[in-house]
N, C-alpha and C positions, 0 to 999 in steps of 0.2 A: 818153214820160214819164220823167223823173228822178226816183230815187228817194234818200233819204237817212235818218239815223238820229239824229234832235237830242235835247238834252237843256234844257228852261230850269224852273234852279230859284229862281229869285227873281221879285218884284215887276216889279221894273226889268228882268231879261230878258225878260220876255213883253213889255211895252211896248215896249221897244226891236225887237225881231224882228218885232213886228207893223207898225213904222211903216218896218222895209225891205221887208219884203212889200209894205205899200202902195204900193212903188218900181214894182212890176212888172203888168202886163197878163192875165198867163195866170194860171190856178185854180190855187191853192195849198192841199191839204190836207191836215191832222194827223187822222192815226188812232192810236187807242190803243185794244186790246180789240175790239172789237164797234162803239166810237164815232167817226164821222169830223164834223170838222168844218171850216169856214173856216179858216184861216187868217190872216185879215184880221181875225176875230173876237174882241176880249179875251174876253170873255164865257163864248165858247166854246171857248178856249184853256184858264179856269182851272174847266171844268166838267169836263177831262181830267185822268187821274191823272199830276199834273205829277212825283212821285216816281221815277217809269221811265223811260225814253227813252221819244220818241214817232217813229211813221213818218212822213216828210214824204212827200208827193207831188204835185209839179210838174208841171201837165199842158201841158209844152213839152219842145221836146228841144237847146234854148240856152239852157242853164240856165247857166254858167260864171258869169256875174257874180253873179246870184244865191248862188250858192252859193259865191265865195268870199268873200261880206258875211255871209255867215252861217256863215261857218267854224268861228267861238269856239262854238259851239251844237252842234256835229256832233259827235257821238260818232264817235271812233275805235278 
C-alpha cells in the first residue's frame, strides 16, 4: 500500500484529481477522521472536511505515476 498526505481546496481540484484517479485500476482511498471513502467519488470526496489535509491510500505498491500526477495535491 502507498501512502500519501493531500490537500484539495477548490471545486476544480477535487474534479480534476478525481478524473486522474479514474486513470488507475487499484482502490484508491481518502480518509479523514473516522471517514474513509472512494476516491473516485465526487460526492464522497466533498462529504470530507476538505479544510485539512486528507490521508490517501493506494492499495498497490506501483504507485510512481500516480503519484507523480497528483503531486500539486501532496502536502509536503
Amino acid at each position: 500500500m502507498t501512502k500519501a498526505t493531500i490537500s484539495l481546496l477548490a471545486i476544480n481540484d477535487v474534479k480534476d484529481f478525481v478524473n486522474i484517479v479514474m486513470k488507475y485500476d487499484y482502490d484508491i482511498d481518502l480518509i479523514s477522521g473516522r471517514y474513509a471513502v472512494d476516491a473516485r467519488s465526487i460526492m464522497g470526496i466533498f462529504s470530507l472536511d476538505l479544510s485539512r489535509p486528507i490521508e490517501l491510500n493506494a492499495h498497490t505498491d506501483d504507485a510512481d505515476a500516480f503519484l507523480k500526477e497528483i503531486d500539486k495535491y501532496i502536502v509536503k
